[in-house]
C-alpha positions as a Python dict, from the first residue, in 0.01 Angstrom:
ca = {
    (1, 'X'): (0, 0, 0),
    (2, 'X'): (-130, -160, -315),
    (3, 'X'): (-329, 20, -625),
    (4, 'X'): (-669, -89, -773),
    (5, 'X'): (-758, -44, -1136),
    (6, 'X'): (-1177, -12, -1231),
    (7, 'X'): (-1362, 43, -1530),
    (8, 'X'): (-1760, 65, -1544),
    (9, 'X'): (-1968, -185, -1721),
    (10, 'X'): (-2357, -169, -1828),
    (11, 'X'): (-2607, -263, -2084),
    (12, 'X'): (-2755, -67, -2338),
    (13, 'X'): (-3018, 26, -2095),
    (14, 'X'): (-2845, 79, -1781),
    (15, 'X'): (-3072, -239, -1620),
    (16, 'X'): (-2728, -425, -1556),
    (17, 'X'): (-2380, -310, -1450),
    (18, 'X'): (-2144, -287, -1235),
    (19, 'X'): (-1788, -206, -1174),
    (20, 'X'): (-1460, -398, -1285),
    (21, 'X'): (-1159, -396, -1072),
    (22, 'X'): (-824, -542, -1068),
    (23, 'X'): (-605, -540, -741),
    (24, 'X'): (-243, -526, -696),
    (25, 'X'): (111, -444, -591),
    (26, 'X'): (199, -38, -577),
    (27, 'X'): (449, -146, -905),
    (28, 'X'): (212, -331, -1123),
    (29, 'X'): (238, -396, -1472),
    (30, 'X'): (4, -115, -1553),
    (31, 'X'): (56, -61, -1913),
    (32, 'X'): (-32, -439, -1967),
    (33, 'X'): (-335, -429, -1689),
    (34, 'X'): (-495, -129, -1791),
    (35, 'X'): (-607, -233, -2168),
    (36, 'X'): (-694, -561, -2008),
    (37, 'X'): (-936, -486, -1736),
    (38, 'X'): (-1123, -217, -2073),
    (39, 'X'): (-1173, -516, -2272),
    (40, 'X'): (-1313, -709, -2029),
    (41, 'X'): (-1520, -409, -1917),
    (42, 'X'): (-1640, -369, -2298),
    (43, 'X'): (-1738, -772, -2348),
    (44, 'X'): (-1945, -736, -2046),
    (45, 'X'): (-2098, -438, -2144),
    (46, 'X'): (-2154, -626, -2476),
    (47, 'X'): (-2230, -935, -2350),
    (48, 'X'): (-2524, -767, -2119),
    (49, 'X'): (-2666, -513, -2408),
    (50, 'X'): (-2706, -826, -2627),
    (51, 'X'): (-2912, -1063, -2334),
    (52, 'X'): (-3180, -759, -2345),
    (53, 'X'): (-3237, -802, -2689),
}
């Protein structure tokens, strides 16, 4: 069995979004995956809320 890590992204206005996921072994790294797959939810959340402007 493996695990699977997500984190929601989105604009400011909710047009765009979607969901951020990471795949792996049972045993991952998690304490280096986890921070990892939030900032890369957060600069897409930021990179979509600053396209509407």
């Amino acid at each position: 069995m493996g695990s699977r890590l997500s984190s929601r992204y989105c604009s400011l206005g909710f047009i765009n979004g979607g969901v951020l996921a990471v795949v792996g072994p049972t045993r991952m790294a998690y304490e280096r995956v986890i921070p990892v797959v939030d900032i890369t939810a957060r600069l897409l959340s930021s990179a979509l809320t600053t396209e509407e402007r």
